[in-house]
N, C-alpha and C positions, 0 to 999 in steps of 0.2 A: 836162276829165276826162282823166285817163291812160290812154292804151290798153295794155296789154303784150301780145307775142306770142310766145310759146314754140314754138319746134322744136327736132329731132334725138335725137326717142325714135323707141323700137322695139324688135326681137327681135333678141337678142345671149343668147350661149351664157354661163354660167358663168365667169367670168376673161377677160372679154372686157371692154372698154372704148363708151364712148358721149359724145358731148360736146353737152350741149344751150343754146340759147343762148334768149336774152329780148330781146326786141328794143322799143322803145319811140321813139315820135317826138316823146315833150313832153322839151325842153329840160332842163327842172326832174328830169328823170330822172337826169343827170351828177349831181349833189349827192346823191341823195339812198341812203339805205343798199335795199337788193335781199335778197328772201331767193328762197332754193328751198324749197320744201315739196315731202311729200310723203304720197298716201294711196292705201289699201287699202280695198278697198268692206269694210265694215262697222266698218272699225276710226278713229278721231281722225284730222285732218289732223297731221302731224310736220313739225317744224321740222328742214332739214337743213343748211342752210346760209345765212348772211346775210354779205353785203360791204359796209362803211360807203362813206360816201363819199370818204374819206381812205382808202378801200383794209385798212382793218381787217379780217381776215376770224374767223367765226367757226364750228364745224361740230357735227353731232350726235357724240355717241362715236364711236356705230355706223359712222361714216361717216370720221373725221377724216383716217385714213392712207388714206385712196382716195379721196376725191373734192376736187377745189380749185375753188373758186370765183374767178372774174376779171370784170374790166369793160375796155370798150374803149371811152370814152366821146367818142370821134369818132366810132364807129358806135350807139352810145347802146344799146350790148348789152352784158347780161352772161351772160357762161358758167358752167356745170357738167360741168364735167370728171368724167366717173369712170371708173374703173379697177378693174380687180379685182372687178368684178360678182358679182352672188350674186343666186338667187332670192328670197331674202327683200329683195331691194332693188326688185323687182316692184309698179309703183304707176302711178299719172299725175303726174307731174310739175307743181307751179305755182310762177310765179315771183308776186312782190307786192311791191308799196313799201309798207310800214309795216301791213300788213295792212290796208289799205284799199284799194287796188286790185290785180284780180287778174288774169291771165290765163284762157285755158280749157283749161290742161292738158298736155300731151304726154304718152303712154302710152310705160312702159319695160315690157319684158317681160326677164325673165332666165331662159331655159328650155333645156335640153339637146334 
């Protein structure tokens, strides 16, 4: 089984930045593609970004000129970089390999 573990959410102002990372200890995590998700209590989880394992990346609209995704597959993490915050970007944060295993979240808050 894959374990993932996300950190480096929190409360950040409007045009502020956060870099959160996923961290995993099975091997089989270097190869394989990563996404971020992300949700809002009541509303669908949202796809926000996914990194192949060839380092393809790909991102939501909403998101594309502000957030970069990366992997450092000596430390078997991958990153979400974002920039340019907004409160509609306000969620818990999940990372997932293939949407079969998932982490348990990291909360962003974007609030003045």
């Amino acid at each position: 089984q894959v374990q993932l573990v996300e950190s480096g959410g929190g409360l950040v102002q409007p045009g502020g930045s956060l870099r959160l990372s996923c961290t995993s200890s099975a091997i089989i995590f270097r190869g394989t593609s990563v996404s971020w998700y992300r949700q809002v209590p009541g509303k669908e989880r949202e796809l926000v970004a996914t990194i192949s394992g060839l380092r393809v990346t790909t991102y939501a609209k909403s998101v594309e000129d502000r957030f970069s995704i990366s992997r450092d597959n000596a430390k078997n993490t991958v990153y979400l970089q974002m920039d340019g915050l907004r409160p509609e970007d306000t969620g818990v944060y999940y990372c997932s390999t293939g949407g079969v295993y998932w982490g348990q979240g990291t909360q962003v808050t974007v609030s003045a």
